[in-house]
Every structure is written in C-alpha cells, then in structure tokens.
N, C-alpha and C positions, 0 to 999 in steps of 0.2 A: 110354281110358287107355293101354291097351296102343300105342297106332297113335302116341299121342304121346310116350312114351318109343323105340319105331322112328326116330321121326324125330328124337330129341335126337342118341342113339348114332349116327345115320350124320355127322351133323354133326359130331358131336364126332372123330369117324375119320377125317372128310376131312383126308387129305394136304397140301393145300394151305393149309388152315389151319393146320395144327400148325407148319407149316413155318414159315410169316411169325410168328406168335408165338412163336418159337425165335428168328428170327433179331433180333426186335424187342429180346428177353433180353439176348443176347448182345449188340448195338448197346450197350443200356443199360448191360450190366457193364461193356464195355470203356472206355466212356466217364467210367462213376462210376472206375475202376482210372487212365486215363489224367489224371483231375485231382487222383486221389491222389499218383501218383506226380510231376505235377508240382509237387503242392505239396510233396511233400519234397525234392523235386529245389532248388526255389527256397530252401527253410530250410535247406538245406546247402549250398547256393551263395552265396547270394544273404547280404548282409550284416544281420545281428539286431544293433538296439543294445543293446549292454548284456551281449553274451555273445559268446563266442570259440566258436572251433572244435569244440573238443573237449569245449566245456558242453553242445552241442547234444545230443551221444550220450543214450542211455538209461545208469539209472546205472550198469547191471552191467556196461556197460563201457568208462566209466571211470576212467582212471588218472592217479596223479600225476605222474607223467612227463611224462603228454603237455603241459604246459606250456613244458616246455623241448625234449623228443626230440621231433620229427615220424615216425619209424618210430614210435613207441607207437598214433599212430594207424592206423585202417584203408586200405588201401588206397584205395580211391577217395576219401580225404578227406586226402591229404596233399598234393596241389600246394595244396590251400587253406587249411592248417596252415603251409604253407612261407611264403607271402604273407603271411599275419596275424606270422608272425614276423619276416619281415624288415622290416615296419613297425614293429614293439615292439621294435627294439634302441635301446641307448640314445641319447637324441637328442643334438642338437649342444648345448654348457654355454658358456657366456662365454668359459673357455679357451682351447675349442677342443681340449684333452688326447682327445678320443672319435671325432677325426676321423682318419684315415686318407687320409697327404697323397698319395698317390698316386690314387685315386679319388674321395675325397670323401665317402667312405659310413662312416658310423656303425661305428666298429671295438668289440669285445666290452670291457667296462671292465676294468681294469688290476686284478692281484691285491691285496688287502690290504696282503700285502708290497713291492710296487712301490712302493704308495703312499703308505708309513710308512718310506719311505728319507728320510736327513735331507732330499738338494737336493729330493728331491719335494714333502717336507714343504713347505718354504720358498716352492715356488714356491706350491703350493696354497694356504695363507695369503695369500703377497702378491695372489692373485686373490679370494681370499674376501674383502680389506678398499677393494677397488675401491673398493665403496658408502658402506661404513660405515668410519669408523675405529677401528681396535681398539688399547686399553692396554695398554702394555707388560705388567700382569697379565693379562691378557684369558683367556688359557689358565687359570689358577690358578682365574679365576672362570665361568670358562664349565663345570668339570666341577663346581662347589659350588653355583651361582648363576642364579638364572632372569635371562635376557639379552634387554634390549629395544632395538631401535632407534631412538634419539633422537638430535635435535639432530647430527643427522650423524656420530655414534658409536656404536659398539655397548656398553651402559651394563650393569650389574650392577644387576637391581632390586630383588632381595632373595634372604636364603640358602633353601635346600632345606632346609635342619632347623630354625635355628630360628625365633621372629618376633619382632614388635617388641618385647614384654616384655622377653624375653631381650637385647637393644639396649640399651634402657632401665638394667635391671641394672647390664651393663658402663660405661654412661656413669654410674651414682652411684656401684658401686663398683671396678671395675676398667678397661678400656680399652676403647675401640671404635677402629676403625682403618678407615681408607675413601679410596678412592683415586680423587680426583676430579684428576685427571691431563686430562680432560677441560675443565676450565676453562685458556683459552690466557691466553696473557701477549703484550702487546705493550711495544715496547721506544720509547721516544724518548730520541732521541739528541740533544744541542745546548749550549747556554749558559742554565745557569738562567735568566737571565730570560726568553729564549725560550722555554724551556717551562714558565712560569707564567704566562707571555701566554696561551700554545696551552688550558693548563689552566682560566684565569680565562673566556674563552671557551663552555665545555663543562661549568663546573662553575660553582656558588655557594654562598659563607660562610653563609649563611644556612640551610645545612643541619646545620651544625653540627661541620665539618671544614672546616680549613683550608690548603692543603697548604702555604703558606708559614712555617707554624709554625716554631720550628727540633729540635722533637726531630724532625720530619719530615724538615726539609733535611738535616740532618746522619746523618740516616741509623739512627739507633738504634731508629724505634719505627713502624710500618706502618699503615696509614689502612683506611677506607672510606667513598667517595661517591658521587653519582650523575653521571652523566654524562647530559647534554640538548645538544638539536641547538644550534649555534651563537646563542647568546645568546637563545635561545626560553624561558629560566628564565623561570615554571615548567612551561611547557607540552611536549610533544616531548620526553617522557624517552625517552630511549634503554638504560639501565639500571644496575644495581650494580656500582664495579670496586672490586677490592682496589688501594692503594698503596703502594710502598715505593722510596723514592731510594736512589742506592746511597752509602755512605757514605763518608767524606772521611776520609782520611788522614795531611792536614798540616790540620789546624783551625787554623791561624797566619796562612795567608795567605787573601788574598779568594776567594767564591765565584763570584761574577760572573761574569766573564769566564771561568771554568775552563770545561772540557765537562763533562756531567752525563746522569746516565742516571737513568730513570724507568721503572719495569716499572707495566703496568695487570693487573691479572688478572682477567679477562671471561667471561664464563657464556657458551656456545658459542649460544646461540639468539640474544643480542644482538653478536657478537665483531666478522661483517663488515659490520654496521650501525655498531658503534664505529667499526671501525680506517677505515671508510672516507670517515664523519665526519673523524676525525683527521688524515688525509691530505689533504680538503677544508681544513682551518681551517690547517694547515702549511704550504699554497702563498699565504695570505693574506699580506701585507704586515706588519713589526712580527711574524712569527711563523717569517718564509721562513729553512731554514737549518738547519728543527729534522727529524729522520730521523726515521722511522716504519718501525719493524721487527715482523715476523711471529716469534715466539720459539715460537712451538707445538710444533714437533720438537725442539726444543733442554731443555727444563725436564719435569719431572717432578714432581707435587704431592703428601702425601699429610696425611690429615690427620686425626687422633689430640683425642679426646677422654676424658674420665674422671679418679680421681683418681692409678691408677698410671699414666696416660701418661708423667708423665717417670720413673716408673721403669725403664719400659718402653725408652724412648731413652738415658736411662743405661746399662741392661748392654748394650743393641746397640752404642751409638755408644763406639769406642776412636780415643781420640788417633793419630793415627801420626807416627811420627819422620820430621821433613823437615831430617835433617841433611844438608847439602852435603858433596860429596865430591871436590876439586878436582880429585883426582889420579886420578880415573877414568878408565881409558882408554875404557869404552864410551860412548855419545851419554848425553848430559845428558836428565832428565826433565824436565817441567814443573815440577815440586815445586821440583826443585833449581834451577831459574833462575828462578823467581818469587821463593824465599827465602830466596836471597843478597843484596836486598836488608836491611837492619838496620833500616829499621822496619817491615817486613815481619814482621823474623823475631819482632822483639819483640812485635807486636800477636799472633803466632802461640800465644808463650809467654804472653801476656796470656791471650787464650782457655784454652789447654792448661787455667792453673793455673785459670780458674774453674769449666771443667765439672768437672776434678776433684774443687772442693769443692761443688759441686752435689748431691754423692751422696747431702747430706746433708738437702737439701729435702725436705717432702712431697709438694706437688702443684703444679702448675701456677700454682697462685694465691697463692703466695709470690712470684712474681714482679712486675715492674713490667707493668702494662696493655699489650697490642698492643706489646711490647718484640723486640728481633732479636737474635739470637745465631747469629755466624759459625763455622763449623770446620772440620778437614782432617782426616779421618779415616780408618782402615785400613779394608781388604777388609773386608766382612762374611760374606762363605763360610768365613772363616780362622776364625771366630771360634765359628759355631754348637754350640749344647748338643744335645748325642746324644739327647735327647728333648723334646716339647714343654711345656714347667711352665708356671707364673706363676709370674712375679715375685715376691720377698715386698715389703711395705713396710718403707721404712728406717727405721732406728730413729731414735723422736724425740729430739733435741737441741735446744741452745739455737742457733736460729739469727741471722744478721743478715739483714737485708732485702736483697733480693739487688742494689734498682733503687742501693744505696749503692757495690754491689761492680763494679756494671757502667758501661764509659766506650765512650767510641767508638769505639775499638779494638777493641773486642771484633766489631762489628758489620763489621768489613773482611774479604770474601770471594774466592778468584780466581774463583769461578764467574761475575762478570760482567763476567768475560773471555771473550771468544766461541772464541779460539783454545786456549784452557785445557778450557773446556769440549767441542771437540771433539777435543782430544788425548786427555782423559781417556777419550771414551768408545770410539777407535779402539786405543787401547792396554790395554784392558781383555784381562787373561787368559780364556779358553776355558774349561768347565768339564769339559771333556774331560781338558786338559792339569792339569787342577789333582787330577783322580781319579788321572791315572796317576800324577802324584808320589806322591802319598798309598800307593798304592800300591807304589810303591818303599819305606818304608818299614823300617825293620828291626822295631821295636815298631808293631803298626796304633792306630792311632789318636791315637799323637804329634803334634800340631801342628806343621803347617811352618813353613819359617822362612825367607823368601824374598828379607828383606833388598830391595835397589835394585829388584828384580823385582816385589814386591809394589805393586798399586796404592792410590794416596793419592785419595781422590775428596772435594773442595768442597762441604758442605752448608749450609743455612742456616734456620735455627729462627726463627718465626715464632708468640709466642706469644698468644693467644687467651681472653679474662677472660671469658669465660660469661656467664650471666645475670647482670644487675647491677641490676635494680630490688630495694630491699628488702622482704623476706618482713613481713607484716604478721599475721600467723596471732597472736602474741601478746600483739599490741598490741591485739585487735577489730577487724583492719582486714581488707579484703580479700584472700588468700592467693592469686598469681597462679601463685608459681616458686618454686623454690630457689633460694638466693642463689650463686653461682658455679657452677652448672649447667651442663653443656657446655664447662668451662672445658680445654683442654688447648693441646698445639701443631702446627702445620702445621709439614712438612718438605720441601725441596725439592730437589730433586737433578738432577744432569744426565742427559741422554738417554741409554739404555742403561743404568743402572744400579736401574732400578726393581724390575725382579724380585727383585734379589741384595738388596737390603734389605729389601722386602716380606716375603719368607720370612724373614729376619734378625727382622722386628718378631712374626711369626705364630707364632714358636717360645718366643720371650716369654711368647707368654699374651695375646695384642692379640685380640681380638674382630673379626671383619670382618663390615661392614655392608655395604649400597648406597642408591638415592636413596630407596628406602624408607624406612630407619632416620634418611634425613638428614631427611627433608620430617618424620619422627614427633620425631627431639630440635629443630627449629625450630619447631615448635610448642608443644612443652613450655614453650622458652624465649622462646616469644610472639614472634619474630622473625618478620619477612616473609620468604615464599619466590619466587623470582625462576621463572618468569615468571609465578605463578601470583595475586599479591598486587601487584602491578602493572598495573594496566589501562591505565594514562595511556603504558602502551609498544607498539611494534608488535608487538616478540614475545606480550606478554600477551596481548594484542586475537587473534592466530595461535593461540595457546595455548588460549583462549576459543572461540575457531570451531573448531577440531581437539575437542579435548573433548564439543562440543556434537553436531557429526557425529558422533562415535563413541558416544555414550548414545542419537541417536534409534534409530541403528540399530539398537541391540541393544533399544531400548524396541521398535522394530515389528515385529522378528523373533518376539516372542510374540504368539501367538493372542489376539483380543480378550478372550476372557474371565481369562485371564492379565494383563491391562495394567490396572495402577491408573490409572483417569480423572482425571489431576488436576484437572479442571475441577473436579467434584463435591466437590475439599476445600478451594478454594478458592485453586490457584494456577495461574498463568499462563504462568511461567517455570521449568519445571523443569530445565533443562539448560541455563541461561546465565543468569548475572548481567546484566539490564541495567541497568548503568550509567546510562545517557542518559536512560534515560526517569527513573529515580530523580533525576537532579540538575534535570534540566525539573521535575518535580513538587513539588521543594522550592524552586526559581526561583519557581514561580507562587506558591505560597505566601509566599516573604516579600516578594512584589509586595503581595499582599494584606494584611498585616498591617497592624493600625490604626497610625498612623503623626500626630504632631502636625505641624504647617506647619513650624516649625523644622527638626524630622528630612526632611520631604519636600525641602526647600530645600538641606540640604544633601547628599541622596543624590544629589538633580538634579547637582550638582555634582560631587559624587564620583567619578560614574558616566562622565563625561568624563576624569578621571584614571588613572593607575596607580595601585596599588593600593601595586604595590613602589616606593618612591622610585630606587631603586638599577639597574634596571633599565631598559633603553629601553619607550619606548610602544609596545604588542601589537596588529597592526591588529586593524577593529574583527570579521574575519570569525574570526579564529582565540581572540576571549575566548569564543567558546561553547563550546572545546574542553575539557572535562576534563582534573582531571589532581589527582592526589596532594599530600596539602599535606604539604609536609616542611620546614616553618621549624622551628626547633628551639625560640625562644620563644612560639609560638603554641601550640604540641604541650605546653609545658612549662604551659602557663596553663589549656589544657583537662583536662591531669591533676591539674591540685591542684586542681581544681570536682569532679574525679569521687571522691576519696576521702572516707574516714570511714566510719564504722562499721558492720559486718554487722549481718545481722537475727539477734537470739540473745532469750531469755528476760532477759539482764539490762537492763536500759532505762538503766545510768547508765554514764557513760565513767571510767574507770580515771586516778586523778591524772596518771600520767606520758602518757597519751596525751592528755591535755588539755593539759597545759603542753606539746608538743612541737605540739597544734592552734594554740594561743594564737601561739608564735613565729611564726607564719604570717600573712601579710594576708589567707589565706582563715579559715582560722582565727578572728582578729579581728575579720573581718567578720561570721562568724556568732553570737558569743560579744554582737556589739550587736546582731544582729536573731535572738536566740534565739527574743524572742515575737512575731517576727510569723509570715505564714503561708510558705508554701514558694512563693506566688507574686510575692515582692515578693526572691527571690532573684536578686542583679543579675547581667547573662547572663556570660558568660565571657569573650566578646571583644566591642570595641563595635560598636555596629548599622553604623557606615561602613564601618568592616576587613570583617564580615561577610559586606555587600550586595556588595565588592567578591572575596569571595571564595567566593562562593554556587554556583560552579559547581567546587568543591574536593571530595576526598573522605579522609578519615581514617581510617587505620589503628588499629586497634582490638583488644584481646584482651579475653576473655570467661571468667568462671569461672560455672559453674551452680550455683545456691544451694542445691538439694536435689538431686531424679532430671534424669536425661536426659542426653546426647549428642548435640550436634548434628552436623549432616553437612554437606556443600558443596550450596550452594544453599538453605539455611534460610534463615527471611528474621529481620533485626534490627526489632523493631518496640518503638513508642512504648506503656507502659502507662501505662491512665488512672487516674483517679486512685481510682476506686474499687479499680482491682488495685493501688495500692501499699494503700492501708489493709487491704484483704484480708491481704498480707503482714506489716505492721505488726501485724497482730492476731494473724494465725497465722505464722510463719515456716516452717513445714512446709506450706505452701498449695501445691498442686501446680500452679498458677494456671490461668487460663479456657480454654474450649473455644471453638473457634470453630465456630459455626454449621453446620449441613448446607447444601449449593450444590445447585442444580437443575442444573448444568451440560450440558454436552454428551456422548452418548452417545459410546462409545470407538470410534475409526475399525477398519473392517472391512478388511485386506488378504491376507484367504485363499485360497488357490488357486480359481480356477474348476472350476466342477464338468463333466463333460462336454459334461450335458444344455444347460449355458450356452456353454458353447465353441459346441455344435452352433446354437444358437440364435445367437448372434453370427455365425457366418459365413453361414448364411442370411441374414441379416438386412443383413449387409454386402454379400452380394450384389445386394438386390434394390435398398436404400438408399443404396448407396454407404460403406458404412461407417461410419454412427451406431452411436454409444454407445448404449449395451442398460442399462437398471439390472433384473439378474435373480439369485435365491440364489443367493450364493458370490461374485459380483461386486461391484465397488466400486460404489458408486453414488455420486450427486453430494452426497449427506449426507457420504458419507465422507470424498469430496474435501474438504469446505465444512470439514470436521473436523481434516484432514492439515492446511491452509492455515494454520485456527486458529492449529494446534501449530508450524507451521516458524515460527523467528524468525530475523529477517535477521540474517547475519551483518556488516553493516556500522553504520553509525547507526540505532538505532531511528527508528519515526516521533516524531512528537509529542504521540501518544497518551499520556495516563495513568491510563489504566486498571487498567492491574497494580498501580500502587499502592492505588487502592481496591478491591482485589479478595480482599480479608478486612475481616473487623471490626477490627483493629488498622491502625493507621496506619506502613507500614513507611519506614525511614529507612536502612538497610543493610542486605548481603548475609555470609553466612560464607561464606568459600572455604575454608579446612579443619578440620576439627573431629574428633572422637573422645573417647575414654577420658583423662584424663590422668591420669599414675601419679605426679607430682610432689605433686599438690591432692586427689586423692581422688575427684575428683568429673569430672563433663564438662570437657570445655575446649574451645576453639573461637578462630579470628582474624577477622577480616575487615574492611571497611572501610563506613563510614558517610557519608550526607551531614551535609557541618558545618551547614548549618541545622537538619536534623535532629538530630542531634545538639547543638547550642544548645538547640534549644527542651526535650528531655531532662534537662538540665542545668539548664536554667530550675525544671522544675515538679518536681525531684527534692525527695526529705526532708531536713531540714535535719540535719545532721550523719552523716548514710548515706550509705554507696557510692551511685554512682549504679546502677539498676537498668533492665534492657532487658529485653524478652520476646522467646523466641527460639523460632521452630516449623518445623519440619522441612518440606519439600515433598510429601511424602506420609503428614499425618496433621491432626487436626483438634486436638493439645496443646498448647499453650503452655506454655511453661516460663520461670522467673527466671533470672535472670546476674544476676552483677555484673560493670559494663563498666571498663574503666582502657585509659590511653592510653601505648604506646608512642612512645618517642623515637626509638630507635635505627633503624639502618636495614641 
C-alpha cells in the first residue's frame, strides 16, 4: 500500500504534467471568454430585430434620453446609436416639406408653430386632399366625427357622442342636419328638346317619373329617377339622379327653341359612369349640341330633416336688400346688375313676401310635394345667436296651403348663373376682416351694418315629402312607417359658402348626422339605399365585392375556435348576396311548374318577344342578365296582393276597413272567393308577364311580427303551410327552427409552430419543396374548406345549391336591417325574386298580410314578417 501511494505522489508532482494541464486550462478559458466576448461583441454590433441600441443595455442602465441624445449612451456604443438614428429621422412624405433641398437628407420636422401658420396650414390640407376629397365642413367634422374613406371623399360616418337613437329623435322631433355635398351635379346645357332626347335615351316612363311633365319643365317642383345605359331599359342600371330644370321666367312664350339647363345629382360611386354615359349619348345624332358639364366645385348640398327643419331655415335664412343704386361711384355688384332688370326684381319681391309668411307653417309637409323655392339672402355670420338654443316652434295659426301661394316665380334663382356663382364666392368677405370690424365697435356686440359691402349669396330650397305609404297600425293592417317621416328640405348653395351656413344651421339647434344616420332614417322609411339595394348596377356588384373581402378577412383573422362554422347552421353565403344563383333557381322552377298545352303554346311564344312593348328587342345573351323591376304598375299590383290584415286575437275585420277592402278589385276578389281555400288565390301578375320577367328582382320592406332583428345577409324565405297555421293559431309563435347541419369543420389558419417550420424546410430540402400537412399547418382539408367559403366575385356558377341548403325554400336576401324605432318592432329591406315572391303571394291567407320567414346567417331561428312592396325609388 505504502509503495503505491509513493508512486501516485511522484506522479502527481511531475512538472511536466502539471504544466500541460495548466496550459490545457487556460487554452480552454480563454477560448470559452473569447466566444463570450464575441458574442457580445456581435449583440452590440451586429443588428437584433425588434430592438434598438440602447434596449440592448442591462436595465440599470438605461435611460430615457438615450432615444433621442446619443451621448446618454456609453462610449463604445455610440457611432452605433448615431447610425440607428440617422436612419429613424423622419422619412420623405408626398410633400416633400422633411426634405432638405440642398442635400436630400430627411431634415428634423418643423415646430408645432411652423406648422399651424395659416399659408402652412393651407398648403398641408391642399396635400392632405391629393387622395381623397374633402367638404367644405370637413374640418367641423373631423374633430366631432369618425371619418372614412369612400367613394373618393373623405365622408363623416358617424358622431363621437351620440348614436342612431339620438338621430332618430331629432328626425320625429326636432332637426337633423347632414352634409352630403359629396353627391356631384352634372349640368346639360342645350334646347329642350335635345335634352329630353338625351334624357328619353337613359331614362324610362315606366318608372314612374316623367321628366317632360310640366311642374317638371317649368321648374317649380324636382324629380327622381333612374338612369340605364343607352336604351338597355331595364337592364344596365347605372343609378339614382336627383332632377331639377331650371325655371322660366317669361312662361308666355315657347320653350322649344329657348336654351335650357338641367342639373342631375349623382351619388359619387356611380357620377363618372353617369357623366360619361351622358357624354356618349350627347355626341349621337338627334341629341349633338347638348353640353355636359362637371358642376362638383361649383354647388354645395345640404340636407335637413325633422319637424323644425323649416324652423330651423326660417331664423337662419334673412331676406337681404337688392336695392340698386345707380349713383354709386364704386363697381357695381352682382346683385345690382342681376336686379335691375323689373321682372327680376319682381319675382325677388315675390319670394321676399312668401318666405316672410312662411314663419307661420309648421313643418315641411305643409308644403306642396318635391316643390323648389328660390332666394337671395344676407351673410349668415352677421346674423348669428351668442349661444347655441333650439329653435321653439311657431305658434299655430290658421294657415293656407302654401302649393296655392306658390307660382313660378318664386322658383327663379341667379345661382344658375355660373358667373354669379363665381363672383359670389371670390367676393366673399374674410372672417378675419369681419372680427376686426366687430372690433372697432364702440358698444361690443352691436351688429354691423355693412350696407353695399355685405354679401348677398343665391340659395335654393328643395323640398322633401318623407314617407308617404299610409300607416295602417289602426286600421289591423300592417304598420310599416310613419306617415311624413324624414320629411324636410335640402339647401343648396354655392361653393365657398358652406361652412358660414353650416355653423349658421348648428347654432339653431340642427342635429348633425353622417352616412350612418342617413342609411339608419332610409331604412326607417323603407327607401332603397344606393349602392347597397342595387345590384343590377356596377357600383352595387363593386360595393358587393368590396364588403365581401372585408368580412372574410376579419372572419379569418380569428382563431378557429372563435369562427362560427356557418356550414353547420346551414348557410352558404355568408358575406354576399347571390343574386344569380337565386334568380337561376327560381328560372328552373317556373320551367317546371305544371303548365296546360294552351299556357305552354303561348310561353313558346312569348319567349320569342319582349316582354316591354315600348322598348327595342334585348339580344338574346344580355336577357340572362338581372336586374331590378321598377315598373311603377307592376310594383303597384304586387302591393295591393300583399296587404290585409295582421295576425291579432280578433279574427273579424272592423266595418271601415272592409268597406275601404270592398272599393278594391283585390278586395272584391276576395270578398267572392271568401270560401275557397288560399290555393285557388289568382297570382298577381299573369303567368306570360311573369315567365318574361323571371329573371327580375323586387324591392321589398319587412316589419317582424313579434321578436327579432334581422341583419344583412339573412335569407327571405317561403313558409309552408303548416308555419302559417301555426301562426294563425298562435300569433306569438316564435316560428320553426331549422335543423342541426353536419357541415364542414372550420378551416385552420394559425401560425406554424417551429417544430413544423423545421420540418418543412427539411423536407423541402430533400423533396424539393412539397407541401407537409403537420400541427399548426394548413393542411389540404383546410384548403378544400377556404375554397368552399371564397365566392366568386363575378357570376356565380349555375349551381343551386345555396338555395337548398336549409329547410325553408329561400326566395330573397336582406341587405339592411336592425331595430326600428318607427314600428316597435325589427325592421328590415331587401329584395326578392318575383317568382318567388309570386308563388308567396299565391299560397298566402286570405285577407292577411302576406308573411315571409326570415333567419339570420348565423343562427338556426326563424322568424315572421310581414312583407309590403315599395314603389318609390
């Protein structure tokens, strides 16, 4: 033991050893210290995403600073602090204001104060509205108003405090006020009969406007209709214009031959598809001669609903004096050489005296229908109340009807004079110049008094009958609207003067909305909204595909377990109305319908025909095209099949609403087939009209008969006939459920996880790049599932699947729906196919609204309506 412990210790002592394992030590430390040091050498050099310079440090130290000072950081970390900065100064802007024209390099941003100089202001706006164009209010609404981008403007979409309710309110009892300055006006210029050629062309009587009318030609009362491409009636809408001629002066002599102006006013999604139509059909022959003008910077809209609207425009709007004044040595105004002519001045004093006795109307709807009232009125800055009140209402008197008091005089304006209209708005006082008067002052707040200086600006009133279908709430009939709901008047004014009135109406007490409030009171009033109620146009079909991309995205951006599977509830189209496949589905159907040799003999026939006499023949590739039925007597004959009585506990009809059924031939018709059954109800329109117009779609409003709300994309569907009895039995039936769907599991698109990452790029290496299906990764179930869900944004196929894909047979879509605070109850619009809708109508109860089931896209309820058919448009 002893001899082998001798021999450990000398070993252990050899020199030579210890030595080489010292030196193998120290190899080893300096080696582990040399990859230390260059890995921090690399993390402080070398670029980290996601962190700057001075995030790298440990926290204690540190500092705020060092984001902006580079001495805050340490010395050896500042030429790398210097680099990371002069890349983060601020980059180059559209401008160009951040560049430094001497070098080129990104110069430090300009102070607060630089930048809130007026010319700076000025310029910064006119570069902010490059893209988008911005309303004369724009400013007023952008610090109150959430602001979106549309239609090539920058729009006001609703206020910051309050919501629709509050809208609402002001349109039953006091004013709403909204500034769609946004919709352009186009001008033709020519000889009336050239431009009711250009018009006949583009437009058709059979909508239910006629612009050759003469309250039309003469000027006193403003239209709306649809514009379609060059005698494609009824296919190829192109969309809704406002109209109004401007009116005549000498009504003595002929109109013919005179020049004649016509403003269109065009929703900005369909304006340069209009004007440029217009332009097309103005260089044809029989039309050449007629001007087509851009009037968009020139006009100013606004437009006012409720019942103190015209109170509202009463205390804002002051006469002002256009006396002439021969012997003035300064330049003559416009005012004064417009109305030195004598029947100028008289048609002036005609006006004066009526808005004067005006003051003593209630509301809007004392007036005559879509009626025009001209005026020349004072500054409205002169005028303003030291605080913001309402209006009161006037007191009631005995009034006359006003459509007695009004002639066509009243209706003559200089604003459609183009040189009036730009004098007025280059000679507009400053509001600079109108403080410091005020200012000079001896008592403050004395009214000035500016005499020849004051400016006189051209407006013209445009007034607006609201809902007009009658309220049937107490007759047992269906309760759709208020009767004159939305009723007030649109104002127009020339360019540059929008702001100074806006604030002039806001100090009133006028409620300001945006296209929120507008799309929530058209729906109220069951009115179509453009582009959205429109399919048969390009903008709708745009509007439709734009809508549809922005729901999947935000549908995919949530996690699988997060996305409601619509397959599983039984729908197929959650983010787009299809159209096409709805009207192909109802085509095959009334192919099919038992049909006796007589009827077949004559559809053979038919079918060879136009359907419209009036019209030329539609080749045979464009009659498959959809498109909006707006005959006015067609519309007028599906709503007197769809009325009659709610579902209530009493089962008998009330004398007066029988005698007012009776005067009806629908009426009389059912009053002789009281005792048969509800299937020998004769259809609405005859099987020839129909077969020819099977590929039409109808506008439609909806009121819900007990719970529910629908939303856009619910589907219109046919109930059988066991859900009317159900109804009939109980009228609180919250009606049928549809079915549970085995559908397709919810597509997977969540991030890859590493371990698949790492796996796919192996995998690509050794394979060339095949697709891997591995957790976390899409696999081709998901694909097969995405594919499902995309629907093409152009013609569907010819599949019709989506229609059988619930147990209700559906026949139309809702495109808006909500709460409605008019009825009590849901409300909803949308459009139907007219065979579907026939056959509806067909197998309805005999003296009952007709009834539709309506179910939302992500639920398995069905619910009742009652359906009625809009005329208007």
């Amino acid at each position: 033991m002893a001899t082998m412990k001798e021999d450990n210790l000398e070993e252990q002592e050899d020199p030579d050893i210890l030595e080489s394992t010292r030196a193998i030590r120290v190899e080893n430390y300096a080696s582990c210290r040399a990859d230390e040091i260059n890995t921090m050498v690399r993390a402080l050099e070398g670029p980290r995403k996601g962190k700057r310079i001075f995030q790298r440090l440990p926290r204690h130290m540190r500092r705020r600073a060092m984001s902006h000072n580079v001495k805050r950081l340490p010395r050896s970390m500042r030429s790398q602090g210097q680099k990371e900065m002069n890349k983060s100064k601020p980059a180059q802007k559209r401008g160009g204001d951040n560049i430094d024209k001497e070098d080129g390099e990104p110069t430090k941003k300009k102070s607060r104060r630089h930048r809130r100089r007026p010319s700076n202001l000025r310029s910064e706006f006119n570069r902010r509205q490059r893209r988008f164009i911005w309303l004369e209010t724009h400013l007023w609404h952008a610090k109150r108003f959430k602001m979106v981008d549309k239609w090539g403007h920058r729009i006001p979409l609703h206020s910051n405090e309050k919501g629709v309710r509050a809208a609402y309110r002001a349109v039953v009892k006091h004013c709403l006020m909204q500034d769609i300055s946004y919709f352009g006006a186009v001008e033709l210029v020519g000889t009336q009969e050239k431009i009711l050629n250009v018009m006949n062309l583009i437009t058709n009587r059979e909508t239910g406007v006629n612009l050759s009318e003469e309250r039309y030609l003469n000027g006193s009362h403003h239209g709306r209709t649809i514009l379609y491409k060059d005698e494609k009636y009824p296919y190829e809408a192109i969309g809704p214009a406002d109209f109004m001629w401007d009116p005549v002066e000498d009504s003595t002599s002929p109109l013919d031959g005179r020049t004649r102006q016509l403003w269109l006013w065009l929703h900005p999604a369909c304006y340069d598809e209009a004007f440029e139509e217009l332009k097309r059909v103005c260089s044809k022959d029989g039309t050449a001669g007629v001007v087509v003008n851009d009037l968009r910077a020139d006009l100013v809209r606004f437009h006012f609903e409720g019942p103190l609207s015209h109170s509202v425009l009463v205390d804002a709007l002051k006469i002002s004096d256009v006396t002439c004044h021969p012997d003035a040595s300064e330049e003559r105004h416009w005012w004064e050489n417009v109305y030195q002519d004598s029947n100028r001045l008289a048609a002036f004093q005609e006006q004066s005296t009526l808005w004067e006795g005006m003051s003593v109307e209630q509301t809007a709807t004392d007036f005559d229908s879509n009626c025009i009232l001209a005026l020349t009125v004072r500054d409205p800055r002169h005028l303003l109340p030291k605080k913001r009140g309402q209006v009161s209402d006037p007191k009631k008197v005995e009034r006359t009807k006003m459509s007695e008091r009004m002639n066509s005089s009243c209706t003559w304006s200089p604003i459609w004079d183009q040189n009036v209209r730009k004098e007025v708005k280059t000679m507009q006082m400053s509001q600079h110049k109108i403080n410091q008067m005020r200012s000079e002052q001896l008592v403050p707040g004395t009214p000035l008094s500016l005499g020849r200086q004051e400016s006189r600006i051209p407006v013209v009133l445009l007034q607006n009958p609201g809902y007009q279908s009658l309220s049937g709430g107490k007759h047992h009939k269906a309760h759709f609207g208020i009767l004159g709901y939305g009723a007030g008047w649109d104002v127009i004014l020339p360019s540059g003067w929008g702001m100074e009135f806006w604030v002039a109406f806001y100090y009133r007490g006028a409620r300001v909305g945006g296209i929120r409030e507008a799309s929530s009171s058209r729906r109220q009033k069951g009115a179509p909204e453009f582009p959205l109620d429109f399919p048969d146009t390009q903008s709708g079909k745009m509007y439709g595909v734009n809508l549809q991309s922005e729901l999947e995205t935000n549908y995919l951006k949530k996690p699988p377990a997060k996305r409601l599977n619509y397959s599983k509830v039984g729908t197929e189209n959650p983010f787009i109305h299809p159209w096409w496949q709805l009207i192909l589905y109802w085509e095959n159907e009334i192919k099919q319908d038992e049909m006796d040799d007589e009827m077949k003999e004559s559809l053979e026939k038919v079918e060879l025909m136009e359907w419209n006499p009036s019209a030329k023949q539609i080749p045979s590739t464009e009659r498959t095209n959809i498109f909006v039925l707006r005959n006015i007597q067609y519309l007028k004959q599906l709503q007197l099949h769809c009325v009659g009585k709610v579902f209530e506990k009493s089962k008998t009809l009330i004398p007066e609403v029988k005698r007012q059924l009776d005067k009806t031939e629908f009426g009389s018709m059912q009053t002789e087939s009281a005792g048969e059954t509800k299937t020998n109800i004769p259809p609405p329109l005859p099987s020839e009209l129909l077969f020819n117009l099977k590929s039409s779609l109808v506008f439609v409003t909806m009121r819900m008969v007990n719970r529910g709300a629908p939303s856009i994309f619910a589907m219109i569907c046919l109930p059988t006939e066991e859900d009317l009895n159900s109804l009939e039995e109980n009228p609180s039936s919250p009606g049928p459920i549809e079915p549970k769907h085995t559908g397709l599991p919810t597509p997977r698109l969540a991030k890859e996880s590493k371990s698949v990452k790492k796996l796919k790029t192996t995998k690509d290496e050794c394979t060339g790049g095949d697709e891997i299906d591995g957790k976390g990764g899409q696999t081709k179930l998901d694909e097969e599932i995405l594919d499902k869900l995309q629907m093409s944004s152009s013609e569907c196929s010819s599949s019709t699947t989506n229609i059988n894909c619930c147990s209700r047979t559906i026949i139309g879509y809702v495109t808006n729906g909500a709460h409605s605070f008019s009825t009590g109850v849901g409300g909803s619009v949308g459009l139907c196919s007219l065979v579907g809708l026939s056959k509806l109508l067909r197998q309805k109860l005999l003296h009952r609204n007709a009834v539709v089931l309506i179910r939302d896209a992500n639920c398995h309820q069905y619910r009742y309506a009652y359906l009625n058919i809009q005329t208007s448009i």
